[in-house]
C-alpha positions, -999 to 999 in steps of 0.1 A, spaced: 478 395 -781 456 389 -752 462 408 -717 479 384 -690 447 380 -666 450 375 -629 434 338 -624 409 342 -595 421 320 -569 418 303 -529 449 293 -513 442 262 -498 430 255 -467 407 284 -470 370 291 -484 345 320 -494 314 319 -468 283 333 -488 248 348 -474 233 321 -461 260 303 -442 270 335 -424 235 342 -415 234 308 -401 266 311 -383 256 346 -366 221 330 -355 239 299 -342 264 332 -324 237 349 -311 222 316 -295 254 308 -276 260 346 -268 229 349 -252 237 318 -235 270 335 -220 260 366 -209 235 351 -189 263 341 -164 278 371 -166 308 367 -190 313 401 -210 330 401 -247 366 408 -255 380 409 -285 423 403 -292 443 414 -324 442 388 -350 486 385 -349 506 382 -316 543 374 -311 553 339 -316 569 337 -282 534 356 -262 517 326 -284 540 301 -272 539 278 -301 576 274 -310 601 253 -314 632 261 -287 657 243 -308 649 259 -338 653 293 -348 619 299 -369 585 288 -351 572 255 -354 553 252 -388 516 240 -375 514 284 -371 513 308 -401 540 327 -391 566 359 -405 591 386 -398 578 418 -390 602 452 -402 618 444 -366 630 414 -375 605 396 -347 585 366 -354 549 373 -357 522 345 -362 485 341 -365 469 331 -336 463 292 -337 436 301 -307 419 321 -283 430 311 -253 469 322 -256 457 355 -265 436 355 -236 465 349 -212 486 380 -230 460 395 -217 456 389 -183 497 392 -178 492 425 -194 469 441 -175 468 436 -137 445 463 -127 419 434 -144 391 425 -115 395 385 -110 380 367 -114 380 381 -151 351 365 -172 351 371 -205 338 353 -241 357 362 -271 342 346 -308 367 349 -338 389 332 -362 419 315 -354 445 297 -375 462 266 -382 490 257 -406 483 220 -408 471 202 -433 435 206 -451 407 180 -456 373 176 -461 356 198 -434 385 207 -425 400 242 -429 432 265 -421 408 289 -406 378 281 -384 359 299 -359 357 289 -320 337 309 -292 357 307 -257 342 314 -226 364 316 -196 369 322 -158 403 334 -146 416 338 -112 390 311 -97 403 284 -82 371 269 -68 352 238 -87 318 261 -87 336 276 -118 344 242 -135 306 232 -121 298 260 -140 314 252 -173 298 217 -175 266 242 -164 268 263 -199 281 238 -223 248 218 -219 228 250 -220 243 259 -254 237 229 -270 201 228 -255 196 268 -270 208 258 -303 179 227 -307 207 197 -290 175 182 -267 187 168 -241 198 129 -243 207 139 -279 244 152 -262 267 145 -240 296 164 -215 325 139 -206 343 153 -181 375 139 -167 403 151 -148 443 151 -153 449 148 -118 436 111 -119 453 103 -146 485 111 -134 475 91 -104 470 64 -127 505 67 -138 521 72 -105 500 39 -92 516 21 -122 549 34 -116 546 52 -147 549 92 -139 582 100 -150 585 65 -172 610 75 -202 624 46 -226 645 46 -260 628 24 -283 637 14 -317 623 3 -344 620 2 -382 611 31 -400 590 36 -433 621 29 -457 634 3 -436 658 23 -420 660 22 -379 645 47 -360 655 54 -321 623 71 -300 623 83 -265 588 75 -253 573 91 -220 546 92 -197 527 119 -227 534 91 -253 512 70 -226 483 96 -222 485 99 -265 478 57 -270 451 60 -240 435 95 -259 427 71 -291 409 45 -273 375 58 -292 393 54 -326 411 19 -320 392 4 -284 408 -12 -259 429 -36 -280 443 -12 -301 452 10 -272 473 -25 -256 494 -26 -287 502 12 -283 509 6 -247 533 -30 -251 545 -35 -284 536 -8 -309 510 -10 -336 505 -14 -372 475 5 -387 453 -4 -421 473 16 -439 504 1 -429 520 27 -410 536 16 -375 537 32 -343 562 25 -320 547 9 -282 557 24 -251 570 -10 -240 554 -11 -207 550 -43 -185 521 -64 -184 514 -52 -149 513 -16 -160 492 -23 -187 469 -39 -166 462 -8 -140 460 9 -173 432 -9 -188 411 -11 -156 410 24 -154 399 20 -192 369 1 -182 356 16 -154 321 24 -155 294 30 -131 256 45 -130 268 74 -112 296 98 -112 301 90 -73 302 57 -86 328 63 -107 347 80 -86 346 55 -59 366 34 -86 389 55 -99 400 63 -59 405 29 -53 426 26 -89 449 56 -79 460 37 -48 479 64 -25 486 88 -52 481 124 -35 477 142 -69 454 115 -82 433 117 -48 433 155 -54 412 149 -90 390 127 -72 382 154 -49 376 176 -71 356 155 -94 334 146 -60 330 181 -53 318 190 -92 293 160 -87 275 177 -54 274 211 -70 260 195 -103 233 170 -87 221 198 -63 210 218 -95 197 186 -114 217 177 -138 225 143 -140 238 116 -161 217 121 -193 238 153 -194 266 149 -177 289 119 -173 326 108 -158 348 94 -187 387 82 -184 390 86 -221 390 124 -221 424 134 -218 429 166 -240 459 188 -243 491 168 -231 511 200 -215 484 221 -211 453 213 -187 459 210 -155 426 197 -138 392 190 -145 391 186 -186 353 186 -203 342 172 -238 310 176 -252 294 147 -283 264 144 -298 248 111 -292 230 102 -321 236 96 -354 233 123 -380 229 118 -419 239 136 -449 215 147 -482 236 113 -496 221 90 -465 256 87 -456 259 89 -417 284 119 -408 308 120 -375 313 150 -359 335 143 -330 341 170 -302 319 196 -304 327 217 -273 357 213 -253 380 230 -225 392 224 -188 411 239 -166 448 256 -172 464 268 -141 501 270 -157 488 290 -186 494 324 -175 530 315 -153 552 318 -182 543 359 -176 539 364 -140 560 336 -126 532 326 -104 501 300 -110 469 321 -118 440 297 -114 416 295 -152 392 273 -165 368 276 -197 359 256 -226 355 263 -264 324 256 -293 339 246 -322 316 270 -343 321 251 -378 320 215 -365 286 219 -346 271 247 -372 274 217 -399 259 188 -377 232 218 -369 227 222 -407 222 185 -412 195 184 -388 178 213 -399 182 229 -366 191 265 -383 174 288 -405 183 288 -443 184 319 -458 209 338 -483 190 374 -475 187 393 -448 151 409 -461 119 403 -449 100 416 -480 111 420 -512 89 458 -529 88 444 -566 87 467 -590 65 463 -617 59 500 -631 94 519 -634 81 548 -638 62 550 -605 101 544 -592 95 566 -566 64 554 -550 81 520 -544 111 535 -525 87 551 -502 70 522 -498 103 504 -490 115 533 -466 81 534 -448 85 494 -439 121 503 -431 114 530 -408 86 506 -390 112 480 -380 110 463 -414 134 446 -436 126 457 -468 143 453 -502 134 470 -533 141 455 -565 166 475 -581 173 445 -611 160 437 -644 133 413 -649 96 411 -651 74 404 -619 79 362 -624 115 368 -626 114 391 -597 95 362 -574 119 343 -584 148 361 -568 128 365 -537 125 328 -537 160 322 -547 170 347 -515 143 328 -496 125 364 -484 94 355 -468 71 383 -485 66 396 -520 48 434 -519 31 436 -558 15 466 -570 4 481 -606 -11 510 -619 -47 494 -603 -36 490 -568 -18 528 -565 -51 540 -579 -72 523 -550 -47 528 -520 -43 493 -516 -10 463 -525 -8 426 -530 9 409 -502 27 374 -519 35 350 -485 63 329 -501 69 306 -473 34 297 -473 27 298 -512 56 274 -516 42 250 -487 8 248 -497 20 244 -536 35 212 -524 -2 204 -511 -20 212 -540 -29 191 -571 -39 213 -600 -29 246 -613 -64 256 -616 -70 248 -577 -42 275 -568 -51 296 -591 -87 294 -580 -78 299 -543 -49 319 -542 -46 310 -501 -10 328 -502 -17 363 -519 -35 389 -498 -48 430 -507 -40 448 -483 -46 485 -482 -16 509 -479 -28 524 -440 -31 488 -428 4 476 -448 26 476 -421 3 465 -393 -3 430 -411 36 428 -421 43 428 -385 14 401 -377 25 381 -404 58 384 -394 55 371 -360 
């Protein structure tokens, strides 16, 4: 009778991350770290599960949270979740701890978690990398933001004109409304459902923002339909229109098209679009003032650019809003060409933190979506590829001089030296293998010959595997040998180090 046998398995949604993935991800964290600290934003680091009500992400009517969260009962009887992001966490802490200097800068890189639905490159649990700026309610912080998100991409290999950061603001879109007559527009509308049935939908002013958010998916006639009579996708599934006149529509859509060859430009239109609107003269302003600050310091339209499509989280952002694309085209091994989306976004949340204190505390910061951009940077070959960690594999190919290699090994370690010493089985061809298998640069080979004159074999794999690509015959390499050098034992970790740099 065979033993009943655990079946190793993934719940869905999630993955194992192997060697050389993670080593990619931590040289593509150090990059952006680096990047961070430079303008002074120190690390924090949040538990992993919070309260569904400090999270916020809950449904009021219902009496279990809302189910895009992974979410339980704790002994209490409480509802405890997983955070879905950084940021909430973030503003827990700031409530929590008033003695905090402000403005409080901190970055904070983790996992976070979503309960939705999993597709290709798409997963349950993903890593972002916040920075953030609270209690600053000057645009020299938001300048700022726009400032580090085109840094990062430039430190991770992004050249500049090979990116973008849109940046928009919800103040002039709520002017936009408000010039429309639109602000607090609310209307039942009803319409047939998927089984026929009828279906009754209150649409507001967010249902408005949503059908302008998809204009990159469905352009400016698919975004009319949304905004007059609804629309019916390839699929066949309807959504309901937000029934608005054709007048509306129309201030709508010239706030869709404006373009200009500056961002003063740009915002000499939208000023003129939001009419007397105060609040949408307020983004203006502030958009004007994030313009001087940014054009003083150089940075102009190849890097960063005023878009009305960037609209971002309905109930949350409260000012200036950023989004950062890549601008090119980027292929898979298949030749297939591979879209990427948002690859940094954020803006600024002054309402965030009121739920604690009562009172507006001013933030602003933006996100990397580690995952998304760590896979176009993968695709463009931008990060290193390697499943080891070591910089020289000590084969071993007399196992009775066991000892000798260890100190060899724990000489290169001690000298600053990744060093790995082959504890497997296998001759030495199955032992370069493994090296190059691991991808370790350097192969240290020595017999009962070299011990007896003081000297090793150095094997540069990198270059050995480059040059074999180069070379016709076997006889040719064998005759050269251009990536094998003896090197005696005093001088061994001398040349390492100039080989390694």
């Amino acid at each position: 009778m065979k033993a009943n046998r655990t079946v190793p398995r993934l719940y869905k949604g999630f993955r194992d991350i192997f060697a050389a993935d993670l080593q990619m991800r931590n040289w593509m964290i150090d990059r952006i770290r680096t990047v961070y600290e430079r303008y002074g934003f120190a690390p924090l680091e949040t538990p992993a599960i919070e309260y569904v009500d400090v999270l916020g992400k809950f449904l009021p009517e219902a009496d279990q949270p809302d189910g895009g969260i992974f979410s339980f009962r704790n002994e209490d009887q409480d509802w405890i979740a997983l955070r879905y992001d950084l940021t909430a966490p973030l503003s827990r802490v700031v409530a929590q701890y008033p003695e905090l200097p402000r403005p409080f800068r901190r970055y904070q890189v983790g996992p976070v978690y979503r309960f939705e639905k999993p597709g290709p490159g798409r997963f349950r649990e993903f890593y972002q990398f916040d920075f953030d700026t609270v209690g600053a309610s000057s645009m020299m912080a938001d300048a700022e933001v726009c400032m580090i998100i085109a840094e990062t991409l430039e430190a991770l290999g992004i050249e500049r004109g090979q990116y973008l950061v849109k940046v928009n603001d919800r103040k002039i879109l709520s002017g936009v409304l408000e010039s429309a007559g639109l602000l607090e527009y609310t209307k039942d509308v009803t319409y047939k459902g998927s089984n026929g049935e009828e279906v009754t939908k209150t649409i507001t002013a967010a249902d408005i923002l949503r059908s302008i958010d998809k204009l990159d998916k469905i352009g400016i006639p698919g975004v009319k339909q949304l905004l007059s009579g609804g629309r019916r996708d390839q699929s066949g599934d309807f959504t309901p229109g937000c029934q608005l006149s054709d007048e509306a529509i129309a201030v709508i859509e010239a706030y869709l098209n404006t373009q200009g060859a500056t961002r003063l430009a740009v915002c000499d239109q939208w000023e003129k679009i939001v009419g007397e609107s105060k609040i949408g003269l307020e983004g203006v302003a502030e958009l004007r003032e994030i313009d001087g600050i940014l054009s003083a310091l150089g940075i102009d339209e190849s890097q960063v650019i005023y878009d009305p499509t960037i609209v971002r989280g309905l109930a949350y952002y409260t000012g200036p809003v950023f989004e950062a694309v890549l601008t090119f085209p980027i292929f898979d091994e298949k030749g297939e060409e591979k879209q990427f989306g948002t690859v940094f976004g954020g803006g600024r949340y002054d309402s965030l933190i009121e739920r604690f204190t009562g009172q507006k505390v001013a933030a602003t910061g933006a996100s990397v979506g580690v995952d998304r951009l760590l896979a176009a940077l993968k695709l463009l070959g931008k990060v290193p590829n390697r499943s080891s960690t070591a910089q020289v594999l000590v084969t071993v190919m007399d196992k009775k001089s066991g000892a000798e290699y260890a100190k060899i090994a724990k000489e290169l370690r001690e000298a600053g030296i990744n060093a790995e010493l082959f504890t497997g089985n296998g001759n030495i061809g199955k032992q370069l293998k493994y090296a190059d298998h691991c991808n370790i640069p350097f192969a240290l080979i020595a017999g009962e010959n070299e011990f007896a004159a003081g000297e090793v074999q150095i094997k540069d794999l990198w270059l050995g595997k480059e040059l074999s690509e180069q070379i016709a015959g076997r006889e040719e390499w064998r005759r050269d040998r251009p990536a094998q050098s003896t090197v005696k034992r005093e001088e061994l970790v001398a040349f390492l180090k100039e080989a390694l740099q």
